[in-house]
C-alpha positions, 0 to 999 in steps of 0.5 A: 500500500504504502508503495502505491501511495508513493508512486502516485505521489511520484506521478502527481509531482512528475506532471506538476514539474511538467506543467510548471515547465509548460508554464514557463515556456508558454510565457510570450516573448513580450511577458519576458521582455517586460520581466527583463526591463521591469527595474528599468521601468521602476527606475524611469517611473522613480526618475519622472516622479523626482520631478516636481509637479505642482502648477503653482511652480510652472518651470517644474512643471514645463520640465515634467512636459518636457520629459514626457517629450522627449520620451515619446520623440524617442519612439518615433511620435509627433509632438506638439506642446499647444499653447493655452493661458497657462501651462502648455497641453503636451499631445503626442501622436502617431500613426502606425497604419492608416486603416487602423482606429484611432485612441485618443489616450488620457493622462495628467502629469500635476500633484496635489500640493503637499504637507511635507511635514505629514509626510513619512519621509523627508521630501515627497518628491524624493521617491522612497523604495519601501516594504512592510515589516512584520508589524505592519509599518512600512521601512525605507529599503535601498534602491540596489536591492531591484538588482537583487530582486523585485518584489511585487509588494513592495511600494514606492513612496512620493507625490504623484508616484500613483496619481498618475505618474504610475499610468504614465510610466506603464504605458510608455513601458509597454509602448517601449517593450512592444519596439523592442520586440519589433513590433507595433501597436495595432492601433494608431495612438494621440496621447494628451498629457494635462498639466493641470489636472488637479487644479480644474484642467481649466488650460485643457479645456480652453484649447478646445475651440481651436485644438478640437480637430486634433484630439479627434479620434474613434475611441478616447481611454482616460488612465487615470484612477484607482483600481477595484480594491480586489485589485483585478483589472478594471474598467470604468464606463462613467463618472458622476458629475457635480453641482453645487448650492447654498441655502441660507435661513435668516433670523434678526439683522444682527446676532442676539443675545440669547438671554434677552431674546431667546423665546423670541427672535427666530433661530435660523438654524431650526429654520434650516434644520426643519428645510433640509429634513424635509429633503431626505427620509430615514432611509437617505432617499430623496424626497424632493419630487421627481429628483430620480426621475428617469433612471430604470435599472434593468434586469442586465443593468441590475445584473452588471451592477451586481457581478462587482465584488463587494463586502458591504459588512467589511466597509461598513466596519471600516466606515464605521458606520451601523448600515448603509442609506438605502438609495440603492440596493447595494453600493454600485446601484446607488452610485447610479442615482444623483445624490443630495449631500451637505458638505458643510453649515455654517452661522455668522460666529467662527471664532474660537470659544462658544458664544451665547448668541442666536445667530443672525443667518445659517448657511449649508453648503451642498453638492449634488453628484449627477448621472446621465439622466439628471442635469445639475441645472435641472436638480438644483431647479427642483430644490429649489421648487421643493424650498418655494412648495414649503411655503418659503419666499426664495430669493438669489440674495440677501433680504431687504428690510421690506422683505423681512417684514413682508416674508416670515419665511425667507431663503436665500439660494444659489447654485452652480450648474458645475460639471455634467456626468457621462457613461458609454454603455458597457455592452456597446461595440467598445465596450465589448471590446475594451473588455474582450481586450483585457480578458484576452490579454489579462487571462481573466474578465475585468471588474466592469464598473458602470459609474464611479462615484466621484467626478473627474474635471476632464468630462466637459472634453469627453462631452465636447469629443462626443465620442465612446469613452472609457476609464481604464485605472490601474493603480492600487486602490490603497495608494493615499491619493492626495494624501500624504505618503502617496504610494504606487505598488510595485505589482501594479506597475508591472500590471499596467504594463500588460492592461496598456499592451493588452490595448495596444495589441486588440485591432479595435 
């Protein structure tokens, strides 16, 4: 018996050998090269991130574009620095073959501004090669040991080392890896490179009258953004837009004493706090008429929507929260449906200390996350019809002093129309196909996110262009972005590289 255990045993391990062995050899040419090149890519990932990138220092950020540049010169592409009020807007463009489609790519190459002093390290912009110690804490390790061994857990610290310096490096690597493999996209490629990003991309947008021509192309791929937190290769469809208001209520003309006047002078924050509970119920759901109007999830929109892996009792402990507002039936339903939210209230009083006042006026700060379906123009019209339905006197400034003795309820509003959303359908011709690319070329079906929760500035370009757009991030969810100690995981990096080919390798 015993024998015959051995020698099954024997043949378990023999095939196990073989099929490792087939495994190594069935790794393609490109995997080796990029395997071989890996710490060089570190290494230019590490050389561009040196490089600060604020707007407010415009040499350092013409030499970050000039960087770029020269980069993408070296592998044979045209480019043109196109002027704006500010920074310039590198694009980079190449044509390998005239019958093949055209992408346009995305990518932004500012920071967010830093407080070294959060930091642990002594420069955010001194990247710092790091791995996790057994408690946890991440130590600074040198930069030889990428001669030794890479390890894909390990993480590079700086500003922008994720955000989006990381896509920007990927990309090029892949497009590098494919001319040393004697080979050449299967797509003709532009590259826009903003250098504003962080701060509106308000130069981007202002070259869209005279520049619109240039950066016209059949598909247009944002990298930008974190990955699902599983980590898989992700394909995003949409973004939520963003509009924003204030409401303010008014009590008497100046603070007053909350002794002599108390029982007496209407306290405007009651006033306010009465008007905003009027706006959602128990359950986070709007109550404003007709604020969802328009969107339908489908049983194959219910089914997409669903398939996203999620721990609704992981996050909630990690929140800190007991249970999640009902708008949608899970997270991502939710992410489907425009929000209401109060950013910020306010009085007249900010000073330190407390003071025994009944305030003159109460202000909230709100912002509306749009969909497709609703216009920020639309929802804040219909907040404000839902203040002048309760009985509210509504006005766009502060009161006179006829209408304060005229009006007992008065409030004043003002809205921002701010930026629209945008979704291309997940099952549309490139939508299939982005996913058949990353399937094919990753090994796997990527987490297919229908629309993302936050807004990115770069959505007026995607709706002037008009054309089929996706966001393919690739970065590591837990990355701090805009935070201190920005990180990049290693695994990432070497990630990237094969979603950026697995695009330049599908014929579109």
């Amino acid at each position: 018996m015993k024998t015959q255990v051995s020698a099954h045993l024997t043949r378990i391990i023999a095939v196990t050998l073989v099929f490792v062995s087939l495994t190594v050899v069935a790794k393609s040419d490109l995997e080796l090269l990029v395997d071989e090149n890996f710490k060089e890519t570190i290494l230019l990932h590490k050389e561009l991130v040196s490089i600060p990138s604020l707007p407010a220092n415009p040499e350092q950020m013409l030499e970050n574009i000039h960087w770029a540049e020269a980069q993408y010169n070296n592998l044979g592409f045209k480019t043109t620095l196109l002027e704006t009020p500010s920074l310039p807007i590198l694009l980079a463009e190449r044509v390998f073959d005239p019958s093949y489609k055209t992408i346009l790519f995305y990518f932004h190459i500012d920071g967010q501004p830093v407080n070294p002093a959060a930091w642990v390290q002594a420069d955010p912009f001194v990247p710092e090669l790091k791995e996790q110690d057994a408690s946890g804490e991440w130590r600074t390790i040198d930069w030889q040991t990428l001669n030794q061994r890479i390890d894909d857990e390990w993480r590079i610290f700086a500003r922008a080392a994720a955000d989006d310096k990381a896509p920007i490096t990927m990309f090029l690597s892949a497009l590098k890896t494919l001319e040393m493999q004697g080979e050449k996209p299967k797509i003709n490629v532009k590259v826009i490179f903003d250098p504003e990003e962080e701060y509106g991309s308000r130069g981007l947008q202002s070259t869209l009258n005279k520049y619109k021509a240039r950066y016209q192309a059949d598909y247009f791929i944002v990298m930008d953004g974190p990955a699902h937190d599983s980590n898989k290769p992700t394909v995003t469809f949409g973004c939520r837009g963003i509009a924003t208001a204030s409401i303010t209520t008014f009590g008497a003309k100046l603070p007053q004493h909350s002794g002599h006047f108390g029982n007496y002078s209407p306290n405007p924050v009651f006033t306010l706090a009465n008007l905003l509970s009027s706006m959602k119920d128990d359950n986070g759901r709007v109550l404003i008429k007709d604020y969802y109007q328009g969107i339908v999830l489908n049983p194959d929109t219910q089914k997409l929507l669903n398939a996203v892996p999620f721990d609704g009792e992981k996050v909630n402990q990690a929140l800190g929260i007991h249970s999640a507002e009902q708008v949608g039936a899970n997270y991502q339903q939710a992410l489907q449906y425009p929000s209401l939210n109060v950013r910020q209230i306010g009085t007249s009083w900010k000073g330190e200390g407390l003071k025994t006042v009944i305030p003159e006026y109460a202000t909230a700060n709100l912002d509306v996350r749009l969909v497709p379906e609703t216009q920020g123009a639309v929802q804040l019209d219909k907040i404000k019809k839902h203040i002048e339905g309760l009985g509210y006197y509504v006005i766009d400034r502060d009161p006179t002093d006829a209408e304060r003795r005229e009006y007992k309820k008065i409030v004043k509003f003002n809205g921002s129309k701010g930026v629209s959303a945008f979704r291309t359908d997940p099952d549309s011709d490139f939508g299939l196909q982005v996913r058949a690319s990353l399937a094919k070329g990753m090994g796997e079906e990527p987490v297919v996110i229908r629309m993302m929760g936050g807004t990115v500035p770069i959505v007026p370009i995607i709706n002037a262009l008009n054309i089929p757009t996706v966001i393919v991030p690739m970065v590591n969810m837990d990355n701090n972005q805009h935070s201190p100690n920005e990180n990049i995981r290693i695994g990432n990096i070497r990630q990237g590289i094969h979603i950026s080919l697995s695009l330049l390798n599908s014929e579109f």
